[in-house]
N, C-alpha and C positions, 0 to 999 in steps of 0.2 A: 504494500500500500504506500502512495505517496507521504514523504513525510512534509511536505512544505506546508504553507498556509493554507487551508483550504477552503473557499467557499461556496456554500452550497444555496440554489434559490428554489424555492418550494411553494409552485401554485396550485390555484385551486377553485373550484367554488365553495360555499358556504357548509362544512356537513361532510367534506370529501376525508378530514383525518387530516388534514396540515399541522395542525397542534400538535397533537396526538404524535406524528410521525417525527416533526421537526424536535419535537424532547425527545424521543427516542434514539435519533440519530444524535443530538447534542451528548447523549449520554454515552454515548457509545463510543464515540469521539475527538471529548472534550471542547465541543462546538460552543460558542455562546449562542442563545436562542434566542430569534429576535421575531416578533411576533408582529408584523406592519399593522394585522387587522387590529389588536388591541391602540393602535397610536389613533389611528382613524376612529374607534369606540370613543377613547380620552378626548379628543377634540371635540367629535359629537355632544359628550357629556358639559366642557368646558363653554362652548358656544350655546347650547340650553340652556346654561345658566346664566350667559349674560341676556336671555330672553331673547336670542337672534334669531330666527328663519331664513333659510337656506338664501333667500334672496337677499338681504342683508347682508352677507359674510364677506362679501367683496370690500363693501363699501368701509365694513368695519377695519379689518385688515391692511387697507389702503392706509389707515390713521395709527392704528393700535400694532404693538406688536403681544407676540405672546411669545412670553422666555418658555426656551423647550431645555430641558437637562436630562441625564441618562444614571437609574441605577441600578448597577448589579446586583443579583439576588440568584442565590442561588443557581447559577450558571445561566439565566436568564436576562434580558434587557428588557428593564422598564423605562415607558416614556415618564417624566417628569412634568406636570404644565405650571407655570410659578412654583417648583418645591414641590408640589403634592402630587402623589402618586395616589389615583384611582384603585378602588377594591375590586375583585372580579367579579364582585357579586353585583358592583353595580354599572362595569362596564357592560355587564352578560343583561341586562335589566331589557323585557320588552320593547321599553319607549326606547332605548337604544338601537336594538334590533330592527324595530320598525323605520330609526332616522338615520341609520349609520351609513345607507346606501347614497342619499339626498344630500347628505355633506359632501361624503366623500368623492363624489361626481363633481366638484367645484374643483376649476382651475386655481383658486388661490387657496383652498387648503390641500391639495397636492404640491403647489408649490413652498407652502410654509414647511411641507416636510421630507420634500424630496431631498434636500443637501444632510437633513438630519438623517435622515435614514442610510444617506451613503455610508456616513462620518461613522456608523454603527462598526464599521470595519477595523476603522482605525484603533475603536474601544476595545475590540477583540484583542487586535495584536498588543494595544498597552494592560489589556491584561490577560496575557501571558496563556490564551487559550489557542488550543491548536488550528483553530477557526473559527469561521462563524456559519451558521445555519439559519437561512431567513425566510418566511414566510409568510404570502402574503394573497394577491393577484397579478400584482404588475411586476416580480420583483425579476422574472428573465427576462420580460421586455423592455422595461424601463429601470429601475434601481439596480440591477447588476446584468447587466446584459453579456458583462464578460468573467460571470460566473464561473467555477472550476464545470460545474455541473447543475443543469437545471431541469428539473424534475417538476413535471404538471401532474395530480391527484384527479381521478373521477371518479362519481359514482350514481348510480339510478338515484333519483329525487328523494324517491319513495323512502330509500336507507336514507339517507341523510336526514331527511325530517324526522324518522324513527329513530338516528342516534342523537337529533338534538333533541327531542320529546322525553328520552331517557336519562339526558344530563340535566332536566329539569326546566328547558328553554321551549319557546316561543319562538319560530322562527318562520316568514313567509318566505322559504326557498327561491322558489319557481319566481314569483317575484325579485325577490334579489339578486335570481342570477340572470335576467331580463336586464334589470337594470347596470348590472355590474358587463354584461357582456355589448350592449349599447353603448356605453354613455361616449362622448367625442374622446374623452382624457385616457388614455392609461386603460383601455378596458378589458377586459379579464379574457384572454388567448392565450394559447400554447404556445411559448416560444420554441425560436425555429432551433433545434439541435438536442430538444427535450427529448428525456424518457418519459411516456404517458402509463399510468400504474392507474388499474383499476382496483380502486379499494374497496368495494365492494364484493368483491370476491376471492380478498385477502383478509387474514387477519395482522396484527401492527406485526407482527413477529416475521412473518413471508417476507411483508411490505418493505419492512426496516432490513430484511436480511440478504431481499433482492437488491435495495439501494447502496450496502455494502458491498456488493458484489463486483456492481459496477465501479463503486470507487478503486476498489482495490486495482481494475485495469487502465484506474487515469495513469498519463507515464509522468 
């Protein structure tokens, strides 16, 4: 297996096992995990509270900035918004669910965190992880396009809504992958030189043991 830096980009729709699999592989490999959908969750959550609507967010951001910071935890990257770090309990929150699509389709908060999310790289090597593992939608086509390896997730709707029903979520799929596979920006495709892994008819163990597989023949 290679020993250099290695990074890994991990798409997907909503429900496909990106989490799931991107820990799996951090663990395996001493990867730091960098989760894009939770940053785009936090921001949704951050802009709710300043009482903004989707069409608003422009004009805000044009004036306002919003300090973003990064901290480690347990081999993981969390986003920071002013200092505070969101609980998962209330990034996973319906109303989040139902608006995290609506934001994240704006050009200026994909711009407020596209340089952040690159710089997620640089955090890996300053601390001393043998890479990083990122996962997101856009992250082979636009956030690491020159990926060691970039890996697109699928699965029938049907599983996906049943495994988020059983982590205790609320999620309109088919809807969100409408709109995630539409929107002008950044929208959720299989970048070109991917491996496409159907998780639905793997368990994380196949999944994670197929994606090691292929690492092992990067040169």
């Amino acid at each position: 297996m290679s020993t250099r830096f290695l990074v890994l980009a991990v798409d997907g729709g909503a429900g496909t096992g990106k989490s799931t699999t991107a820990h799996s592989l951090s663990r395996a490999l001493n990867l730091m995990h960098v989760d894009t959908g939770s940053h785009y969750r936090a921001i949704t959550r951050a802009l709710l509270d300043l009482n903004l609507l989707p069409g608003d967010v422009e004009e805000y951001l044009n004036k306002k900035t919003i300090p973003l910071g990064t901290e480690v935890i347990d081999g993981r990257s969390c986003l920071l918004i002013n200092d505070i770090r969101f609980e998962q309990t209330i990034l996973r929150s319906p109303e989040i669910n139902d608006s995290v699509s609506d934001f994240s389709s704006l050009a200026s908060v994909r711009e407020l965190l596209f340089e952040y999310q690159r710089s997620q790289v640089q955090v890996a090597r300053e601390s001393n992880f043998n890479g990083l593992v990122m996962e997101g939608r856009d992250i082979g086509t636009v956030i690491l396009p020159d990926a060691d390896l970039k890996i697109f997730l699928e699965a029938d709707p049907t599983i996906r809504v049943d495994r988020r029903s059983k982590d205790g979520e609320k999620d309109q799929i088919s809807n969100r992958d409408e709109k995630d596979a539409s929107r002008k920006i950044a929208p959720l495709v299989a970048a070109n030189g991917c491996i496409r892994i159907d998780t639905g008819k793997s368990g994380i163990d196949e999944v994670t043991q197929s994606i090691l597989e292929v690492i092992k023949k990067l040169p």
